[in-house]
C-alpha positions in Angstrom: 0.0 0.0 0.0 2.9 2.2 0.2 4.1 2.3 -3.3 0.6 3.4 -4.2 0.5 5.9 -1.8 3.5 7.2 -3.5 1.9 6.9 -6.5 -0.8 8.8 -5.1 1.8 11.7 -4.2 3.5 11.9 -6.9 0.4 12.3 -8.8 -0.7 14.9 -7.0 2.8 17.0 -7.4 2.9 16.5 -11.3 -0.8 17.7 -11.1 0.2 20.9 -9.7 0.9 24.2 -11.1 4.2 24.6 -9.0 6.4 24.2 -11.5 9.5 22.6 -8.6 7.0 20.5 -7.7 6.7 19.2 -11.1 9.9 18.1 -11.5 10.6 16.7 -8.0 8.5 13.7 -9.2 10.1 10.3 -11.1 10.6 10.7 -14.7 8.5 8.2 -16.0 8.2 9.1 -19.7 11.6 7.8 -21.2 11.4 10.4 -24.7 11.9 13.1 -21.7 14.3 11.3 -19.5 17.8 12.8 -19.3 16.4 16.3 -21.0 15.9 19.5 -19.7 12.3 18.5 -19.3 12.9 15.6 -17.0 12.4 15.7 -13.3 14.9 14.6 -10.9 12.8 12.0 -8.7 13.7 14.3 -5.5 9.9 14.4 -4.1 8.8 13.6 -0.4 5.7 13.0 1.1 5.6 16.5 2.9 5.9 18.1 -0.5 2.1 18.1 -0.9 1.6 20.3 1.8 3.4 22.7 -0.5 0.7 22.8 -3.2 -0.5 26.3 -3.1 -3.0 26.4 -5.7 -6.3 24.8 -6.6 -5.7 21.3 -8.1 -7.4 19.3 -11.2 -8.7 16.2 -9.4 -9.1 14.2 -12.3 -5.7 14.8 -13.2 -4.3 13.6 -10.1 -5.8 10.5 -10.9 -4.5 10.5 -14.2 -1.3 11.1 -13.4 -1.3 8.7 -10.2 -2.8 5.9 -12.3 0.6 6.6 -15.0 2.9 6.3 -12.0 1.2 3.0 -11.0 1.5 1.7 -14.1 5.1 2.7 -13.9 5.3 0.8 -11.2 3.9 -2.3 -12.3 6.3 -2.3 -15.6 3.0 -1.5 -18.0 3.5 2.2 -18.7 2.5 3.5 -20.8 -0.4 1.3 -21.2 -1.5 2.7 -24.8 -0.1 3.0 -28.5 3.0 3.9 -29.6 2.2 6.1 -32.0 -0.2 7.8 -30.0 2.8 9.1 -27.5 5.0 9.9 -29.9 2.8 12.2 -31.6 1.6 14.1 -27.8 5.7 14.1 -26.7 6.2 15.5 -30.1 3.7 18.4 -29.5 4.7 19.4 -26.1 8.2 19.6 -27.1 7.2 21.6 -30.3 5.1 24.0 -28.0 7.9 24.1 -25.5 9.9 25.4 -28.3 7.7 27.8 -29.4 7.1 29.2 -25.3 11.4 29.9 -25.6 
């Protein structure tokens, strides 16, 4: 039960607007692992209490259900192709934010 409450934390940090908070969590897509856009897996539990700002609950859940499938050695858990065409599109409008 603790891994998923990890999960569940993590989830709730990548959901935030905090942008440290953000990265703190485990880089779990591996097209953004060892760029400037991965995180550096640095989170604690006490780092939710940081969260400032209102928070998307349905992305938490998103992003805590990506962390448990991380965890089980499934994510991500959809096509290819699919990915690669989202990564490709947040790093393009990365790019363009610069």
């Amino acid at each position: 039960m603790r891994d998923i409450k990890d999960c569940m934390i993590q989830g709730f940090l990548s959901a935030s607007c905090d942008e440290k908070l953000q990265r703190k969590v485990k880089e779990i897509h591996k097209d953004f692992q060892g760029t400037e856009h991965a995180s550096d897996n640095s989170w604690r539990p006490q780092d939710v209490y940081k969260i400032k700002e209102d928070i998307d609950p349905i992305a938490v859940i998103q992003n805590a259900l990506c962390f448990v499938e991380d965890m089980m050695g499934i994510f991500p858990n959809v096509d290819k192709t699919e990915i690669n065409k989202t990564i490709k599109k947040l790093l393009d409008k990365g790019q363009e934010n610069e």
